[in-house]
C-alpha positions as CSV (number, residue, x, y, z in Angstrom):
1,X,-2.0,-14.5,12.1
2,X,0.1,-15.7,9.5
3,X,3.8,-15.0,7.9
4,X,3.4,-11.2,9.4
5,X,0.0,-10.8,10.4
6,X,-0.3,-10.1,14.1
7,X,-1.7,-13.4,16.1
8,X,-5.2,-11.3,16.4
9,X,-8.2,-14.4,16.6
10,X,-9.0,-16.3,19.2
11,X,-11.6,-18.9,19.0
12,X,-14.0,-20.1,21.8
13,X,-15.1,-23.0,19.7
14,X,-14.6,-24.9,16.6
15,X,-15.7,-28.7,16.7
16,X,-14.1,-30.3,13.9
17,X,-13.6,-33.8,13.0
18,X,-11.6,-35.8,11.2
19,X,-12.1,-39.2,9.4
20,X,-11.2,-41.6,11.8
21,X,-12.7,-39.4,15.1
22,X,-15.6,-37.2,14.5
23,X,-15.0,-35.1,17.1
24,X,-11.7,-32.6,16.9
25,X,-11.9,-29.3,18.3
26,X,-9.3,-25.8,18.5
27,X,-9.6,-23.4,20.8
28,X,-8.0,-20.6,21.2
29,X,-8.1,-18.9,23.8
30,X,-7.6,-14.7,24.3
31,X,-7.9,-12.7,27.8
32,X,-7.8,-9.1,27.4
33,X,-6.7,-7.9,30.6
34,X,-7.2,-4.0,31.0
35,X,-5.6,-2.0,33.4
36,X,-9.4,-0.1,35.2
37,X,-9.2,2.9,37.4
38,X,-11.4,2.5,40.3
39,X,-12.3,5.0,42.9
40,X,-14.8,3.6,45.5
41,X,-13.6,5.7,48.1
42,X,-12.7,8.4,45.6
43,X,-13.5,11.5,48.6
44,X,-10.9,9.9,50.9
45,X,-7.9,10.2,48.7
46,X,-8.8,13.7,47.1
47,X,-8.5,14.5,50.6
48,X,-5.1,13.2,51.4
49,X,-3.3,14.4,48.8
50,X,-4.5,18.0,48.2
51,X,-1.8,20.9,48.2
52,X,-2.0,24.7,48.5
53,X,-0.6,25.2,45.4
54,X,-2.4,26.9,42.3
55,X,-3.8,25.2,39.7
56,X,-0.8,25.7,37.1
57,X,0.1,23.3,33.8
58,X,3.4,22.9,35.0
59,X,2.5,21.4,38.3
60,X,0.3,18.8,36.5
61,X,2.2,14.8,36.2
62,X,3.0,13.4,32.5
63,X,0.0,11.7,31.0
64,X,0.1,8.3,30.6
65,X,1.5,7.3,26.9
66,X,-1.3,7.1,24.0
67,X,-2.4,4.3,22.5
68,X,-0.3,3.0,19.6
69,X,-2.1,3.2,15.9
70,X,-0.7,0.7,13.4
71,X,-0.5,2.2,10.3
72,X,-1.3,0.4,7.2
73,X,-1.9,0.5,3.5
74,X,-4.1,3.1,2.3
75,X,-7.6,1.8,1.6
76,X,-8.9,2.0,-2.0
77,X,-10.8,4.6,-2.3
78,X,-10.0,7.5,-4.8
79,X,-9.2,10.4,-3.3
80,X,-10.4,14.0,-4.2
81,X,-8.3,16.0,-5.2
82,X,-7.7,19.2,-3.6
83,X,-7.8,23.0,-4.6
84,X,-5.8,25.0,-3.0
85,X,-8.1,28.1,-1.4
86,X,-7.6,30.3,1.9
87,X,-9.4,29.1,4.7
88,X,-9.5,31.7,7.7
89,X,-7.5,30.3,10.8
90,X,-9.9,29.1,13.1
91,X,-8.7,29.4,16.6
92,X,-10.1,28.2,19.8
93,X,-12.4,30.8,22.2
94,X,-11.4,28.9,25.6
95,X,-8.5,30.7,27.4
96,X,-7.1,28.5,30.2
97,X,-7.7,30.1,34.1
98,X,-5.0,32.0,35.2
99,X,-2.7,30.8,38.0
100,X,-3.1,33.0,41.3
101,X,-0.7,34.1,43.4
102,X,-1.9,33.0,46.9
103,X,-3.7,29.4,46.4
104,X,-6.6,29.3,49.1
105,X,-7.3,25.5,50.0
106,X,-10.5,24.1,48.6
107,X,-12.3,21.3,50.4
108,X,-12.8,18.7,47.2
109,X,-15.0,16.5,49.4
110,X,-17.8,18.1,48.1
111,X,-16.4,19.3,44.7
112,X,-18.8,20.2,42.2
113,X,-17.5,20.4,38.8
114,X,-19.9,22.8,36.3
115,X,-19.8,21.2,32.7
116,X,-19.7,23.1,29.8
117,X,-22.6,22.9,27.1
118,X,-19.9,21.2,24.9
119,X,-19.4,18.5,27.2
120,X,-20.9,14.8,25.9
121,X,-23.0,13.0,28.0
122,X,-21.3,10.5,28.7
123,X,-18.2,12.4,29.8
124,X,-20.7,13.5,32.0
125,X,-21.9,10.6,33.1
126,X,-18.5,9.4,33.3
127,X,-17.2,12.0,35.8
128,X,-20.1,10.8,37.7
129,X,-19.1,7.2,38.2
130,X,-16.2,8.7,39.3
131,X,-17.7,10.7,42.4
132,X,-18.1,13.9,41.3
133,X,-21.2,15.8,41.2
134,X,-21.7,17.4,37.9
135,X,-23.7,20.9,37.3
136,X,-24.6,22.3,34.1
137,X,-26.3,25.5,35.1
138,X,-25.0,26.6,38.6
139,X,-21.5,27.7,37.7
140,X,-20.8,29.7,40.2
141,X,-20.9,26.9,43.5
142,X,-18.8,25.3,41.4
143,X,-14.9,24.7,42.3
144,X,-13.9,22.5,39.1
145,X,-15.0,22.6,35.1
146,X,-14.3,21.0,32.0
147,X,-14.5,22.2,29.3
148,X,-13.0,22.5,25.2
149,X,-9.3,23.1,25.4
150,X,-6.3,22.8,23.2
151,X,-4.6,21.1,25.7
152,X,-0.4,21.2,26.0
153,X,1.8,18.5,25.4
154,X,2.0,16.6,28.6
155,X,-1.2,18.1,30.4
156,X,-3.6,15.2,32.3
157,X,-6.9,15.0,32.7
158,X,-7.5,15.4,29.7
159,X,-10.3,13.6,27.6
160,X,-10.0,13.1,23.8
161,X,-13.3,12.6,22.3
162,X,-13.7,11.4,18.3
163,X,-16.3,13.0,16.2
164,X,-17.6,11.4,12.7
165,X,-18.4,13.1,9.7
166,X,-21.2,11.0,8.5
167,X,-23.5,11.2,6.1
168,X,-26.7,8.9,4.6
169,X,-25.8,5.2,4.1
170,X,-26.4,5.4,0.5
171,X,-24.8,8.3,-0.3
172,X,-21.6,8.1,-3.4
173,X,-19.2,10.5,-1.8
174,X,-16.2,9.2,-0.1
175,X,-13.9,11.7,1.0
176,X,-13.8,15.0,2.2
177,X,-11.5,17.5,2.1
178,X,-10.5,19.7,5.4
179,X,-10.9,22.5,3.6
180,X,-13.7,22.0,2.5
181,X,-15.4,21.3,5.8
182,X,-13.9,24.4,7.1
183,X,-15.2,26.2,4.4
184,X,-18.6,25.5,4.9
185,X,-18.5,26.7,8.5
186,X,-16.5,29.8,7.4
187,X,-18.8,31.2,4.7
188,X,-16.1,30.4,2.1
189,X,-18.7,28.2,-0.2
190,X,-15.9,25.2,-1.4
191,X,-16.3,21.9,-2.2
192,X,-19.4,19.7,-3.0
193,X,-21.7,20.5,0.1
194,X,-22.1,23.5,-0.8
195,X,-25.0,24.9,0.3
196,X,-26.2,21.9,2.5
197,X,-26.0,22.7,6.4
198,X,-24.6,20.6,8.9
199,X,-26.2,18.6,10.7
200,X,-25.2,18.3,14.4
201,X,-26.8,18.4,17.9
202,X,-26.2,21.5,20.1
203,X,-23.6,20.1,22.5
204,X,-22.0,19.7,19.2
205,X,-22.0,22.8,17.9
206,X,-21.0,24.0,21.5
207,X,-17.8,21.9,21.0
208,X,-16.5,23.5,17.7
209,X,-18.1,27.0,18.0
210,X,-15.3,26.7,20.8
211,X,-12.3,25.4,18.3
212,X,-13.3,27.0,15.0
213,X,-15.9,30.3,16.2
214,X,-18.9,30.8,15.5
215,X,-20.1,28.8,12.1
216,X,-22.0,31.5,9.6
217,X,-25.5,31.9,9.3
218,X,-27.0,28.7,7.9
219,X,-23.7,26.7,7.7
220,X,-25.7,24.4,10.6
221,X,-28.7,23.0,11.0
222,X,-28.8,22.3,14.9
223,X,-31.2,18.7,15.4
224,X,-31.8,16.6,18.8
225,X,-29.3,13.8,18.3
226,X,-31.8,11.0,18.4
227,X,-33.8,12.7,15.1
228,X,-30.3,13.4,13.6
229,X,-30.4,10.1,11.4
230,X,-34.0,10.3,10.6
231,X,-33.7,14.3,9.4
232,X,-30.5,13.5,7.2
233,X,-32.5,10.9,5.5
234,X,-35.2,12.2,4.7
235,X,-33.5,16.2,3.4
236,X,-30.3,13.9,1.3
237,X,-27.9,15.1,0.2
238,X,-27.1,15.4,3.6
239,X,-23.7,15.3,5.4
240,X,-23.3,15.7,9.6
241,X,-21.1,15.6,12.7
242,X,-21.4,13.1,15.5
243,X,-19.7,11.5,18.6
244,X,-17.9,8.4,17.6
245,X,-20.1,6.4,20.2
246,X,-23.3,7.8,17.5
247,X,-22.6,5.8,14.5
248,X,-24.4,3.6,13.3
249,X,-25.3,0.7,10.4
250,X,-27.7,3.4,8.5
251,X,-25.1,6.1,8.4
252,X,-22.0,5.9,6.2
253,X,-19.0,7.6,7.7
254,X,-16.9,10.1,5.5
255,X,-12.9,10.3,5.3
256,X,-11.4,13.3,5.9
257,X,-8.5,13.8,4.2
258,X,-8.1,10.1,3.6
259,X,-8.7,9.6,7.3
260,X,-11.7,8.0,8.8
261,X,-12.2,6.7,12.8
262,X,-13.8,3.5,11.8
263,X,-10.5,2.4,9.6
264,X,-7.5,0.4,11.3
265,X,-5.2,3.3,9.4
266,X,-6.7,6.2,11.4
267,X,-4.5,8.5,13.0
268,X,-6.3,10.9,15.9
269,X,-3.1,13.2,15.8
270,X,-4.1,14.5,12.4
271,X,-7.5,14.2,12.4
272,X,-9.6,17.6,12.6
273,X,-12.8,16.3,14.1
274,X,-10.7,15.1,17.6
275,X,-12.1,17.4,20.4
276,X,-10.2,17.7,24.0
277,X,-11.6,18.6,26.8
278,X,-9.9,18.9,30.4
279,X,-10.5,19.3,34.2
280,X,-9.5,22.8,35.0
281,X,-10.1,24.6,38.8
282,X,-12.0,27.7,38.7
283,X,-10.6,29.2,41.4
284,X,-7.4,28.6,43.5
285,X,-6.9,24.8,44.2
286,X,-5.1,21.9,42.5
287,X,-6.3,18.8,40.7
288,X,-5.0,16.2,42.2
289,X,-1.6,14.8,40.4
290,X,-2.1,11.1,41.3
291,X,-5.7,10.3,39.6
292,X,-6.3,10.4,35.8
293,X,-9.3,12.2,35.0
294,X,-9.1,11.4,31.6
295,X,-11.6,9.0,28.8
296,X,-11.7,8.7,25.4
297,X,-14.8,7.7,23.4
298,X,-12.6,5.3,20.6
299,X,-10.2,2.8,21.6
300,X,-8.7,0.7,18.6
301,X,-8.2,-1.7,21.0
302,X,-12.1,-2.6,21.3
303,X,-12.5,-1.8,17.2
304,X,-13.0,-5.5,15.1
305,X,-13.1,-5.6,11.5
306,X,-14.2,-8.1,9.0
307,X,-13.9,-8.8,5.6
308,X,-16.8,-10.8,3.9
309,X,-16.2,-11.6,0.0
310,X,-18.3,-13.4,-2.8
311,X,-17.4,-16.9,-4.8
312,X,-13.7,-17.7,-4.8
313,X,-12.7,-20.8,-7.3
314,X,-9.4,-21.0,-8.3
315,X,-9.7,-23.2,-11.6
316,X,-10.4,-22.7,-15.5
317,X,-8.6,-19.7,-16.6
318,X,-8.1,-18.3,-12.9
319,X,-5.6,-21.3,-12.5
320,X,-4.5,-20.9,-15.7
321,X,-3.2,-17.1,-14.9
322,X,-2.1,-18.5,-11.5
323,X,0.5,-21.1,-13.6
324,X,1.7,-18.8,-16.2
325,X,1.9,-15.6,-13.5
326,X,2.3,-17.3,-10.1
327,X,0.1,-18.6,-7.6
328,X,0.0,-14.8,-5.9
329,X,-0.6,-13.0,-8.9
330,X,-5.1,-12.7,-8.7
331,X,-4.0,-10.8,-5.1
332,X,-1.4,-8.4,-5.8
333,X,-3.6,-5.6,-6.0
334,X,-6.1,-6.2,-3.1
335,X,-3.4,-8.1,-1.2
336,X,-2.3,-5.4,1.8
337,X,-6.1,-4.2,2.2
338,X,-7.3,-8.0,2.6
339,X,-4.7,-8.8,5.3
340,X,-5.7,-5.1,7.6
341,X,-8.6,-6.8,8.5
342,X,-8.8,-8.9,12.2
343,X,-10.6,-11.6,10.1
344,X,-10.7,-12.2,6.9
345,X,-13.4,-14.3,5.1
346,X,-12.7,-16.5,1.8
347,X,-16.1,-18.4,0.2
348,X,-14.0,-20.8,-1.6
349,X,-15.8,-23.0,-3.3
350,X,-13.8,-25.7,-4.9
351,X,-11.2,-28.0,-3.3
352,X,-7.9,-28.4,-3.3
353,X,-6.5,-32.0,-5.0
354,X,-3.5,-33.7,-5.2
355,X,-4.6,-35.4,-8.6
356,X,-6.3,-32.3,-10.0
357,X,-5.8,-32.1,-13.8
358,X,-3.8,-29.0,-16.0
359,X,-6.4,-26.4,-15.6
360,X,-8.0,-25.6,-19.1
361,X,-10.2,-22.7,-19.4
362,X,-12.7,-24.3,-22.6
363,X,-13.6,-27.4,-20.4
364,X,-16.9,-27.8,-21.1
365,X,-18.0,-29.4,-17.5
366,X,-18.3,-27.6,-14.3
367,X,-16.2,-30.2,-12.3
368,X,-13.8,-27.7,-10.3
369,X,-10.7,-28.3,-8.2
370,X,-7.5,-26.4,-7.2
371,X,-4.0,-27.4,-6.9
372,X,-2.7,-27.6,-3.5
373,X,-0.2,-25.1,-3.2
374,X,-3.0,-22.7,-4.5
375,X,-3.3,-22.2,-0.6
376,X,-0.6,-20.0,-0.3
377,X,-2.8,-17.6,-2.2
378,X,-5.3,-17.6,0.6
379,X,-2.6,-17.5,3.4
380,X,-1.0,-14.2,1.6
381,X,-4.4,-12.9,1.6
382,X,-4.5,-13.1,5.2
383,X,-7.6,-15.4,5.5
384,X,-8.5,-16.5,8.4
385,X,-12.5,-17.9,7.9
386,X,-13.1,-20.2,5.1
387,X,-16.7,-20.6,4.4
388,X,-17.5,-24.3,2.9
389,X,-20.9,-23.9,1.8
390,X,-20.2,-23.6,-1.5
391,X,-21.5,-25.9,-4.6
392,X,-18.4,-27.1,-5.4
393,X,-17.0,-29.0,-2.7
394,X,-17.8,-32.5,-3.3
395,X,-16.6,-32.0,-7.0
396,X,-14.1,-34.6,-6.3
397,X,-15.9,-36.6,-3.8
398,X,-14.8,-37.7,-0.2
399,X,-10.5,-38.0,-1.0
400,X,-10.3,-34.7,-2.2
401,X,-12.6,-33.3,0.5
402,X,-10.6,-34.8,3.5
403,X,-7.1,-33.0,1.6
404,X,-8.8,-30.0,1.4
405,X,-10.2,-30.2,5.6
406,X,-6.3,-31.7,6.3
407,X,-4.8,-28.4,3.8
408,X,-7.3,-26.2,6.6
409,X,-5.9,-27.4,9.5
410,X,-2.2,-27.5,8.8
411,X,-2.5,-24.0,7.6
412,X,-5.1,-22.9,10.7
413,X,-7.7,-22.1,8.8
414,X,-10.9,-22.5,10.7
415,X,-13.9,-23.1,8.6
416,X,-17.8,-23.3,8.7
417,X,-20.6,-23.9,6.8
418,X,-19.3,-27.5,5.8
419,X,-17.0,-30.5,7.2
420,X,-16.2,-33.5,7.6
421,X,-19.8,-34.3,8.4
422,X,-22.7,-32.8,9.0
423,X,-22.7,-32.2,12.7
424,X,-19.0,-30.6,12.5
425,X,-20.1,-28.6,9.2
426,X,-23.3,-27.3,11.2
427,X,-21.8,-26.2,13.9
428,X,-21.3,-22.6,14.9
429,X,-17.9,-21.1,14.5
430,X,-17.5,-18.8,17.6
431,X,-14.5,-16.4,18.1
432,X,-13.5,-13.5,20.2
433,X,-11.5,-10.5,18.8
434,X,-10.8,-7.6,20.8
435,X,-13.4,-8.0,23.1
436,X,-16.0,-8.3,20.3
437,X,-17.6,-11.7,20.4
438,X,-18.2,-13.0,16.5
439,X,-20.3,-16.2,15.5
440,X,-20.6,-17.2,11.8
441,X,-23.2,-19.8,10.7
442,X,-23.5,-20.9,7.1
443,X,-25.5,-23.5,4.8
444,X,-26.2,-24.5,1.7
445,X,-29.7,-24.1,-0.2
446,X,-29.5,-26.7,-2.5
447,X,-29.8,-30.0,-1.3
448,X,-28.4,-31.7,-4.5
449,X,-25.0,-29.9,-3.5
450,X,-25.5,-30.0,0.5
451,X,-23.0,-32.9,0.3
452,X,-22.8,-33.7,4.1
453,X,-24.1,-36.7,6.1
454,X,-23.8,-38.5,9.3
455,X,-20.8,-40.0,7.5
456,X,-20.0,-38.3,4.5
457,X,-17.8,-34.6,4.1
458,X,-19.3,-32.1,2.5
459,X,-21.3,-28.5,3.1
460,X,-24.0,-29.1,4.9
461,X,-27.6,-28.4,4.1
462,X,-30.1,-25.3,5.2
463,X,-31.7,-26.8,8.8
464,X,-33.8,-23.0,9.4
465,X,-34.9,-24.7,12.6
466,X,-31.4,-25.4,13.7
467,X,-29.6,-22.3,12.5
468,X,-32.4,-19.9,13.9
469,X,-32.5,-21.7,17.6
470,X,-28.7,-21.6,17.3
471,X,-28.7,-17.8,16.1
472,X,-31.3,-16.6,19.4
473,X,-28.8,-18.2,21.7
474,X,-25.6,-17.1,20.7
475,X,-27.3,-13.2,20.3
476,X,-28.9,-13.6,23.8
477,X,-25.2,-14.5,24.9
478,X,-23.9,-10.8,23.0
479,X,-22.2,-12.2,20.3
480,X,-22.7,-10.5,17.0
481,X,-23.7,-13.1,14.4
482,X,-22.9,-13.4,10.4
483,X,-25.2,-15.8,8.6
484,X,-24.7,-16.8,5.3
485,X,-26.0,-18.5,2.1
486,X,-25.2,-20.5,-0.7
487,X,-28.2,-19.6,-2.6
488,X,-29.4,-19.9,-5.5
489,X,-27.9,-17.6,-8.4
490,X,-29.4,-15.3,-10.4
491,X,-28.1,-12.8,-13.3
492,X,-30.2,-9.6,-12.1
493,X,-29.2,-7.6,-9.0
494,X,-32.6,-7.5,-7.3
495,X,-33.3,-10.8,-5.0
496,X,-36.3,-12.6,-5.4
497,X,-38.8,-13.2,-3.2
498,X,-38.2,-16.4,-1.5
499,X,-34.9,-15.3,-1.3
500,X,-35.6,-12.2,0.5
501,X,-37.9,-14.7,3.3
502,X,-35.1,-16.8,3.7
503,X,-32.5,-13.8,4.4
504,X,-35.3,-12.1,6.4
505,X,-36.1,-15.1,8.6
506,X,-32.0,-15.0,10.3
507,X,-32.2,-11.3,10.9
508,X,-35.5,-11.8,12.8
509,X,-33.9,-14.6,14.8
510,X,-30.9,-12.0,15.9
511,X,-28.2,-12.3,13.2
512,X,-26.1,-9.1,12.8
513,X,-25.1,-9.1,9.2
514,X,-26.6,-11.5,6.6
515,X,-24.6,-11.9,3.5
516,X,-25.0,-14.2,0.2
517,X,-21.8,-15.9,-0.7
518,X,-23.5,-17.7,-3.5
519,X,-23.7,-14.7,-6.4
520,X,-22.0,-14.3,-9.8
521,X,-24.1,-11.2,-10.3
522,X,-23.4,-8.7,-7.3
523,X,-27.1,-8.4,-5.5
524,X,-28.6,-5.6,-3.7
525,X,-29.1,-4.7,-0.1
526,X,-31.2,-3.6,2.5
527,X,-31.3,-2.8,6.4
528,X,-33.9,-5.4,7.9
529,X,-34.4,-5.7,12.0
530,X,-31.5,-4.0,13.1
531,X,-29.6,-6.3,10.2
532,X,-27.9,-5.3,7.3
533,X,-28.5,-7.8,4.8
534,X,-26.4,-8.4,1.3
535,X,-28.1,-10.8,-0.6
536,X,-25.2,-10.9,-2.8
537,X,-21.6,-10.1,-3.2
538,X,-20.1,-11.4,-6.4
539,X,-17.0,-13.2,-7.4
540,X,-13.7,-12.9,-5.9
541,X,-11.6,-15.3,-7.9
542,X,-13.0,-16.8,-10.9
543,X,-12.8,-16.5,-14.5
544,X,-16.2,-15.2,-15.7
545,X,-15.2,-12.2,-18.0
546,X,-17.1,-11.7,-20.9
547,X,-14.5,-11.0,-24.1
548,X,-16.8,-8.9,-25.4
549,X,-17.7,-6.5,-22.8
550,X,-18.1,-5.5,-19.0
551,X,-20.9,-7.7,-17.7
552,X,-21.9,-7.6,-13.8
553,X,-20.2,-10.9,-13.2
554,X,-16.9,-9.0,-13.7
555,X,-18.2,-6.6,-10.3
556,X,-17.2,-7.1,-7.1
557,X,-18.3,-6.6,-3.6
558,X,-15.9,-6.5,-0.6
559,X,-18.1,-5.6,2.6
560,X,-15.9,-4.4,5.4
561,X,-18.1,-4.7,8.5
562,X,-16.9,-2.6,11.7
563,X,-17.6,-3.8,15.5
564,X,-16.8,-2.1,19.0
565,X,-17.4,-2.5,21.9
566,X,-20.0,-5.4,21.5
567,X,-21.6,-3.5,19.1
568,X,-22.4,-3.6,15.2
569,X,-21.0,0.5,13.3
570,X,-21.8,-0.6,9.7
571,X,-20.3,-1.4,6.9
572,X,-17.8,0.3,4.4
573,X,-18.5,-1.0,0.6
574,X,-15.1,-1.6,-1.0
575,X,-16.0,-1.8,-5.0
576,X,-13.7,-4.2,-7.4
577,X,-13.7,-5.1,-10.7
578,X,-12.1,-8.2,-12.3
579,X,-9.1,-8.1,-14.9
580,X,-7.0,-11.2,-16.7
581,X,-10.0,-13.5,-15.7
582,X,-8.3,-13.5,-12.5
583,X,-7.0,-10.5,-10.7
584,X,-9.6,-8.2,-8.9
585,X,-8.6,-4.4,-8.8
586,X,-10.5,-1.5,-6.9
587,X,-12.8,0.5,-9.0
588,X,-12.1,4.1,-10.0
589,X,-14.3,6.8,-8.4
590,X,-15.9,7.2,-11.7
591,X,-16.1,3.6,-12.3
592,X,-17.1,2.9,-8.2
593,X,-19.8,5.9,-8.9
594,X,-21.8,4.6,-11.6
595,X,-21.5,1.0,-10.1
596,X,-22.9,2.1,-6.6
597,X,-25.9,4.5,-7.7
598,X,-26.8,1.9,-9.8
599,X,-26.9,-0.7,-6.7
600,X,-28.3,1.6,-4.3
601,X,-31.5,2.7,-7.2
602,X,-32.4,-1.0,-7.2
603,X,-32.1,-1.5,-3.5
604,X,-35.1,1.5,-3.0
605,X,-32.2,4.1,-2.6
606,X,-32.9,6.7,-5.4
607,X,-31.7,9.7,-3.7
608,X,-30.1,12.9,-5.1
609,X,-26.7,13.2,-4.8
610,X,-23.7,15.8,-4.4
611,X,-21.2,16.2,-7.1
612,X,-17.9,17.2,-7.3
């Protein structure tokens, strides 16, 4: 969006207002056109351009070009490492038809393809929309099939479909190892699930008994696909495959090999759990060379992520650090993983002043403010949302507010949560990103820091009647809704109970992800409604360390929420720590470990684990 960030947000709606005219608003607008192939009269064209000629590779056109993957920095967590063991080539059953030698014309105006018990349902239902009648029994009246197939370079009608290795929301391990996955289905007993069957539904299993043979006895555990979450829950440790289109908020998805289909890096080419299947004649005919039968279940284009994060003030020693190391320094680290996300989310607190004083780390007040070239931190960081909730904002009353609001908008910076009153603070942010349609609503809980009136800038105070009418509407219109707090803070992980009611009560009005920007002390989390709720992330940048020992204020929350397709995935937990009273750095997996299984005990997660 910025310096080299693609130009990625569009925003339906932003009422903003300035201090002479209370009404200013941006829009942005974004039309995704996509190119659709439609076949109304599908029968009539088969018919008109069907050959005599047999149904060979070679005679097939050149696919149309895949999509195009950005890749990007690898994300922070620790990989395994990797023992080196022989794994038994796996190679595909499915042998392709041969060609014959005298092609006998086939009338395709009443083509029945048979599917193969490792075909998805909705490739099923997909060649269905497209005219064809499918049959899963009858193979023999059948003229065309699809079925599992490594498919040659340059063959169409081909369909890649994207399965996840998932496992357990609350479960510790990241990453998996091909070979170890292989291993398991092999027999070979490697790597940490040993032992533990996969979990999968039949058409599944159909699919990579077809690339990889037959698994060995026990190495799956075959479950209908809509008990699959509930059965690897309740028997964890647990691990499983699924169609991309499966996931879900309650189940974590693993890498493989560093690679994982919910991530902006991922790469299909080298990814093991990519499955192709392809329309094939069964006896003497020809696939038409002008249509496409091909669909894939995960198109980047349709992913959105988001990065929420916790308290961001850049004064005391944090400013300090920033003048002695440069205003860049506290994002070094986190810097390249901030800016892959489509929108990037910074709670910052304090505002930024022309007249603010030398920043000194022993001042005994909490009065806060931040240079104003301290926004090129943000802008390197790749923000794009700045939540204005926070307690901080009217630290230097109304002049250092309207800099801070001007410092936004020369920088295009849209904001929430506060303004430059209240009915611009108040105000739903609304935004489109590829195709996913995103609303974020914010307040704060304390009225004595609710700065914001009719006339007056500020962040604006908790209206539950306003923010839940507002949250029904925008989720009866499909947008996916973030609502957030300023709470109050605690030093314990656990929320309180007010605390959870007040979370509780925008999840049961429709909000997608509730998430506490207020905490020092990184809180727990829970699944609520169809919600996942964070009542508490942490600090991003601010000073509290303690000299004389790790303390939770030092631990840090990064939630990386995933959307397609109008749809909510889940959420990735990226764990941090804070160094130099400043500079956030990712966790190591031994460091990340302890940290999570503590988090997820307190949030009701006590659940045994696999270890490597």
């Amino acid at each position: 969006m910025r310096g080299m960030r693609s130009p990625r947000i569009f925003v339906f709606e932003q009422f903003q207002t300035n201090i002479l005219a209370h009404k200013m608003s941006f829009l942005y607008v974004h039309k995704l056109t996509r190119r659709r192939h439609k076949f109304t009269r599908f029968w009539l064209l088969v018919i008109s351009i069907l050959s005599l000629v047999g149904c060979q590779p070679s005679l097939w056109g050149a696919p149309p070009p895949p999509p195009t993957i950005a890749v990007s920095t690898a994300i922070p967590f620790i990989a395994s490492a990797t023992a080196t063991i022989q794994i038994p080539t796996l190679a595909p059953t499915i042998t392709p038809m041969p060609p014959t030698a005298a092609p006998t014309p086939v009338v395709l105006d009443a083509a029945q393809v048979w599917a193969s018990p490792a075909v998805p349902k909705i490739l099923h239902e997909k060649f269905q929309s497209w005219g064809f009648q499918v049959l899963t029994t009858d193979q023999s009246s059948a003229n065309l099939y699809i079925d599992v197939v490594q498919a040659p370079v340059g063959a169409t009608h081909v369909s890649n479909w994207t399965y996840a290795l998932v496992a357990p929301f609350p479960t510790l391990i990241d990453n998996v190892a091909s070979q170890e996955l292989l291993s398991v289905w092999s027999g070979t007993d490697f790597g940490p699930f040993v032992g533990i069957p996969l979990l999968m539904d039949q058409t599944t299993l159909e699919a990579f008994t077809r690339l990889w043979g037959p698994p060995v006895e026990g190495a799956v555990q075959v479950v209908p696909s809509d008990q699959l979450l509930d059965t690897a829950w309740n028997q964890m440790p647990s691990w499983a495959i699924i169609p991309f289109e499966n996931i879900e908020p309650k189940w974590k998805v693993l890498m493989i090999d560093g690679q994982s289909p919910i991530q902006k890096k991922f790469d299909p080419a080298i990814y093991p759990l990519t499955v192709s299947y392809r329309l094939m004649c069964m006896d003497s005919c020809q696939v038409p060379s002008g249509m496409d039968f091909s669909f894939q279940n995960r198109d980047p284009q349709r992913m959105t992520t988001l990065i929420m994060t916790g308290v961001t003030a850049m004064s005391r020693a944090t400013a300090q650090r920033m003048e002695q190391k440069g205003v860049l320094y506290p994002g070094e680290v986190i810097r390249d993983f901030m800016r892959e996300a489509d929108i990037t989310h910074i709670n910052n607190e304090v505002p930024f002043f022309s007249e603010c004083p030398a920043p000194d780390p022993n001042q005994p007040e909490e009065v806060f403010c931040s240079e104003p070239d301290y926004i090129d931190l943000m802008t390197d960081m790749g923000t794009d949302v700045v939540e204005l909730s926070g307690d901080h904002f009217a630290d230097y009353k109304a002049v250092a507010m309207y800099e801070t609001l001007d410092i936004y908008r020369k920088n295009n910076l849209l904001y929430y949560g506060g303004g430059y009153n209240v009915e611009d603070g108040r105000k739903p942010l609304l935004m489109e990103v590829n195709g996913n349609k995103i609303m974020f609503i914010a307040c704060n809980y304390k009225t004595i820091y609710a700065s914001a009136t009719d006339t007056v800038p500020g962040a604006v105070p908790c209206d539950f009647p306003y923010m839940t009418e507002q949250i029904a509407y925008y989720h009866s219109q499909g947008y996916l809704i973030i609502s957030s707090f300023q709470y109050h803070e605690f030093a314990e992980p656990e929320a309180r109970p007010q605390q959870m009611i007040d979370f509780r009560r925008m999840a049961d009005a429709g909000a997608t992800i509730v998430s506490g920007s207020q905490a020092h002390v990184p809180q727990v989390m829970e699944f609520y409604n169809d919600a996942f709720i964070h009542y508490g992330l942490g600090n991003l940048f601010f000073d509290q360390m303690d000299p004389r020992g790790p303390k939770l204020t030092e631990k840090e929350f990064f939630d990386r929420h995933v959307f397609y397709d109008g749809r909510y995935l889940g959420v990735e937990l990226i764990t941090a720590r804070l160094t130099d009273y400043s500079r956030p750095v990712f966790m190591t997996e031994a460091e990340r470990n302890g940290f999570l299984a503590m988090y997820f005990a307190k949030s009701g997660w006590d659940f045994p684990q696999v270890k490597r």
